[in-house]
N, C-alpha and C positions, 0 to 999 in steps of 0.2 A: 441413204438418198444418193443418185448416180451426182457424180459430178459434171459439172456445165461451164459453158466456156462464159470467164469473167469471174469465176467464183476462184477464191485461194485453195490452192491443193492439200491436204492436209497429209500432214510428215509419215512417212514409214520409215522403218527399220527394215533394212531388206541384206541378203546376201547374195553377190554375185560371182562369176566364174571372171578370173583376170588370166589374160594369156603369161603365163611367168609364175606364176601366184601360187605358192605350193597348199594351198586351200583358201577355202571363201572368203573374200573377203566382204566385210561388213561396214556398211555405212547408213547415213539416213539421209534420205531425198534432200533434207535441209541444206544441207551439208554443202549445196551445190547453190545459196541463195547467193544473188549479189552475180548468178551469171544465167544465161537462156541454157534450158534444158530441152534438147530433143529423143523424147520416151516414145521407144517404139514396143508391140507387143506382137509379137509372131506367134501360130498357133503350135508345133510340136518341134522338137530336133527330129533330127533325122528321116525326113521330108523332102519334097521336090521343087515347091516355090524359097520355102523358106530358106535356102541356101542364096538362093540368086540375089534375095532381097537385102539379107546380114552380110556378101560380098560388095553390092551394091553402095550400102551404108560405106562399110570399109574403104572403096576407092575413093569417096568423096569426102573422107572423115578429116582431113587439114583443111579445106573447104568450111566444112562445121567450126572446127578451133579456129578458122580466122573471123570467123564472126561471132566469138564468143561463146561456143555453146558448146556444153556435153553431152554427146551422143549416149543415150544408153538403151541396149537391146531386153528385154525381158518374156521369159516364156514358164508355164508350169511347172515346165522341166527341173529336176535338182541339178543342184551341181557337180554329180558326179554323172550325170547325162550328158550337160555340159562341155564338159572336160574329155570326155570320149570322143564327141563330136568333132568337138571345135578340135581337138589337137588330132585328128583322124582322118578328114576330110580336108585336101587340099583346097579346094572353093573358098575357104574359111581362113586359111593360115594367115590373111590379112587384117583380121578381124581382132582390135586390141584394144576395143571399147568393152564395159561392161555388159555382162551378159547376167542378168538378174534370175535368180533360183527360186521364185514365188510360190510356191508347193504348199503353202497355207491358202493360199489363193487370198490372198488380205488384199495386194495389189491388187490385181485384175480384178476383182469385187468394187472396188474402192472407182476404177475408172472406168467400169459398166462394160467388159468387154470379157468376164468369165461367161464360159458356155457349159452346159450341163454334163456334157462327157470330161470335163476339164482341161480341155484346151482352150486358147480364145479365141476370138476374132481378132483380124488386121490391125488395130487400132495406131492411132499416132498424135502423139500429144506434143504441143509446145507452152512451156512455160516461162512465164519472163523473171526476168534476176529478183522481181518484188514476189515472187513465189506464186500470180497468178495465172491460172488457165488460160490463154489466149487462141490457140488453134485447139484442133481435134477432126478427125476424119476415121471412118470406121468402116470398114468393110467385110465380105465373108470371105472364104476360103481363096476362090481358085482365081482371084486377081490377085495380081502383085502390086505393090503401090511405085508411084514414080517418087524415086528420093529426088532426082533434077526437081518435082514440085516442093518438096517437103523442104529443100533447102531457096527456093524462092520464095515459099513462103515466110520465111524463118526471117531471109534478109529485107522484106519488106513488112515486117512488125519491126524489124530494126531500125527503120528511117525514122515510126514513129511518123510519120507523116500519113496523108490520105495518099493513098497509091488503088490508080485504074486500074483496070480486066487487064491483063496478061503485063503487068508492069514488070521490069527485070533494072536487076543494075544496071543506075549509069545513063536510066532514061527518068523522065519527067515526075515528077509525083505533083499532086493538088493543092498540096500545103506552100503557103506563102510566109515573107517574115512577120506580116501581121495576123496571119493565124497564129503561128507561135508565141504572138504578147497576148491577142487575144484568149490565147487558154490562161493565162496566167492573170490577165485582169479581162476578165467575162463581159464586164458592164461597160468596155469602149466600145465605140463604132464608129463609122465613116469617116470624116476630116480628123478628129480627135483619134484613130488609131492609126493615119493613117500619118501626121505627124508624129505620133511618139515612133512609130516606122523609119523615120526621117531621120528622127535624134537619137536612136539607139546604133553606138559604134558596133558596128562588125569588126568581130578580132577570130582570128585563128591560131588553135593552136597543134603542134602534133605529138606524137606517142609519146608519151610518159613527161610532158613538158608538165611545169608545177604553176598551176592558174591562179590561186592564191595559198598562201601560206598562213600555218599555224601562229598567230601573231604579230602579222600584215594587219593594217590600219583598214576597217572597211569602209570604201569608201565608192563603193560598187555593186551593183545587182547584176548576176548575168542569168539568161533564159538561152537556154541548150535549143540550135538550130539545126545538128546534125553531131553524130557521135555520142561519144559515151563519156562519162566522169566519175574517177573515185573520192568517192571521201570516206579521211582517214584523220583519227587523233591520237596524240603520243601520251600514252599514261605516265604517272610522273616518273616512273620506272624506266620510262625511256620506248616502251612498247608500242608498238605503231597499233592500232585495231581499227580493222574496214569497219564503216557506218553504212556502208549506203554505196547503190552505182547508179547514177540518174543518167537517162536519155534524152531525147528528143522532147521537147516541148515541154520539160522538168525545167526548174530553176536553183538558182542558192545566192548565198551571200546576203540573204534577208536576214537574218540573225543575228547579225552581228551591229548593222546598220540601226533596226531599230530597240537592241538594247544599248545602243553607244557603247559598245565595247569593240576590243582589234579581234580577230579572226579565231573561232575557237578550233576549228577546222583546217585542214592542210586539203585542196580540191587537184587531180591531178587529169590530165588528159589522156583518155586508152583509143587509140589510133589517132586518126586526125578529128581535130573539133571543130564547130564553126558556133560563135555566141553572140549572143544581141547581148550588149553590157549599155545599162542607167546608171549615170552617175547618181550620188545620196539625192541631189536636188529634184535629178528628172524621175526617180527611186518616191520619193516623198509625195510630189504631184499626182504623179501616176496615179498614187496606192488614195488620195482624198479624190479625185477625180471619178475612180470606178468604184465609188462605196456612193451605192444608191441612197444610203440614207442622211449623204452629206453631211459626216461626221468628222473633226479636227484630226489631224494628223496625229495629237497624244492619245486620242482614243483609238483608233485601230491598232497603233501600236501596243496600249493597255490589250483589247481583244487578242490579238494574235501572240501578244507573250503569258496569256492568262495559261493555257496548257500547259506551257511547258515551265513553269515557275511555283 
C-alpha cells in the first residue's frame, strides 16, 4: 500500500554513496528519528535535469542543517554509478549528502514513485523527527522542482504553527498562545482559555541551555511555543540516551508532577525556545477543568499514569 502524508514511514535498510567513503555505506531511515528528514528521489545519473537539482540541493544543504534536517538524495542507480558520477561531474563536487543506491527498488516501491522502466519520478518527501510523513510532492521527468520551496516548506512544519499561502520566515503565522494550550487541554474555550493565557509565564530559553534537569523538583508544566527540546536520561552507567525531540505545541514536565516525584528526565533547548510554563497549582486546575467528565484531580492523574505503570 503506497504511503500518505500523516501515516509513519516504515524503516529500510538502504546503502548510500558518501563523498569520501571508500564504499557504501549503510544505514536505516530509523537512524535519523528524533531529526526532520528531507528524502529526495531523482529519476537516473547521468542526466540533464537531475544534475541541476542534486547541485541545487547542495548550495542550500547548511540551510537544511540549520533547521535540523537530513538531506538525503536517492536514485535506482548502484553505487558504483554513483561514485562515477558524482566524483566525475564537476556540477556535483558539492554534493556531500547521501546519495542512496535503491537497485532492489524496496525504496521507491515503498514511497509510490518506482516507474516500470526503473527509474522514478521527482518525488520529495519530508518527515518529522516522530518518524511521520508530513510533506510529499511528485512530479514527472522534465520539471525540476524548486528546493527555495522544499526548504520553505520544511521550515514552516517547523514553527508547528498554522502558517498562510506563501508564509516565509520571520513573517506572521495563525497560531496564537492560546492555540498552543488549547492543543494541549482541547476542552477550554473563551474567557476560561483566555485567562490560563494570562497566567501562563512566558520564559525563553536558547541553544543548548538546560530547561530542567534530571532531579530538579517538579513543580512546573511547560507547552513548547516555538522551537525545539531534547529529552534525555542518564543510565546508571552514567550514559546520557535521547528519548524524545518535541516541538511546537508538544509539552512535558507532566510526569513528574502527577506522580509526585523530582524530574526523571534532563529537557534541553536546540536553538532558541519560547514556553508557556503552569505552575503544579495552575498545572492541577487546568487538567480538572478541561476533563468534560468533571472528574477529581486523583483520578486523572490514576488515568493518565495507568499506561505507563
Amino acid at each position: 500500500m503506497a504511503l500518505r502524508v500523516g501515516q509513519p514511514v516504515p524503516d529500510h535498510s538502504v546503502q548510500a554513496y558518501i563523498r569520501g567513503e571508500g564504499s557504501p555505506s549503510e544505514f536505516d531511515l530509523s537512524s535519523h528519528r528524533g531529526k526532520w528528514v528531507v528524502l529526495f528521489f531523482y529519476p537516473r545519473d547521468f542526466t540533464f535535469i537531475c544534475p541541476t537539482e542534486l547541485a541545487a540541493f547542495a548550495e542550500r544543504h547548511d540551510d537544511f542543517l540549520d533547521e535540523r534536517a537530513v538531506v538525503i538524495a536517492a536514485s535506482t542507480d548502484s553505487y558504483f554509478s554513483h561514485k562515477a558520477w558524482f566524483e566525475s561531474d564537476p556540477r556535483l563536487a558539492g554534493v556531500d549528502y547521501p546519495v542512496i543506491a535503491d537497485t532492489a527498488h524496496n525504496l521507491s516501491r515503498s514511497f509510490d514513485v518506482l516507474l516500470e522502466d526503473g527509474a522514478t519520478h521527482r518525488g520529495t518527501f519530508i518527515i518529522d523527527p516522530n518518524g511521520t510523513l508530513v510533506h510529499m510532492s511528485v512530479n514527472e521527468h522534465d520539471v525540476g522542482r524548486s528546493v527555495e520551496e522544499v526548504l520553505r516548506t520544511l521550515q514552516a512544519f517547523r514553527t508547528g504553527a498554522l502558517c498562510p499561502a506563501n508564509w516565509g520566515p520571520g513573517t506572521a503565522t495563525l497560531t496564537s498562545e492560546d492555540d498552543w494550550l488549547q492543543r494541549v487541554f482541547p476542552d477550554l474555550a473563551g474567557a476560561e482559555l483566555e485567562s490560563l493565557s494570562e497566567d501562563a509565564e512566558k520564559v525563553t530559553y536558547a541553544d543548548g541551555d538546560t530547561i530542567v534537569a534530571e532531579g530538579d523538583a517538579a513543580d512546573r508544566f511547560f507547552v513548547i511555543a516555538k522551537g525545539e527540546v531534547t529529552v534525555t536520561r542518564r543510565t546508571p552507567e552514567g550514559e546520557e540516551i535521547a528519548l524524545a525531540t518535541l516541538g511546537p505545541g508538544q509539552f512535558f514536565g507532566e510526569v513528574g508532577i502527577l506522580a509526585e516525584t523530582r524530574r526523571t528526565a534532563t529537557v534541553r533547548a536546540v536553538g532558541d525556545v519560547e514556553l508557556l510554563a503552569l505552575s503544579w497549582k495552575e498545572f492541577q486546575e487546568t487538567l480538572e477543568r478541561s476533563d468534560k467528565a468533571g472528574r477529581e484531580f486523583s483520578e486523572l492523574v490514576h488515568e493518565r499514569l495507568a499506561p505507563t505503570s
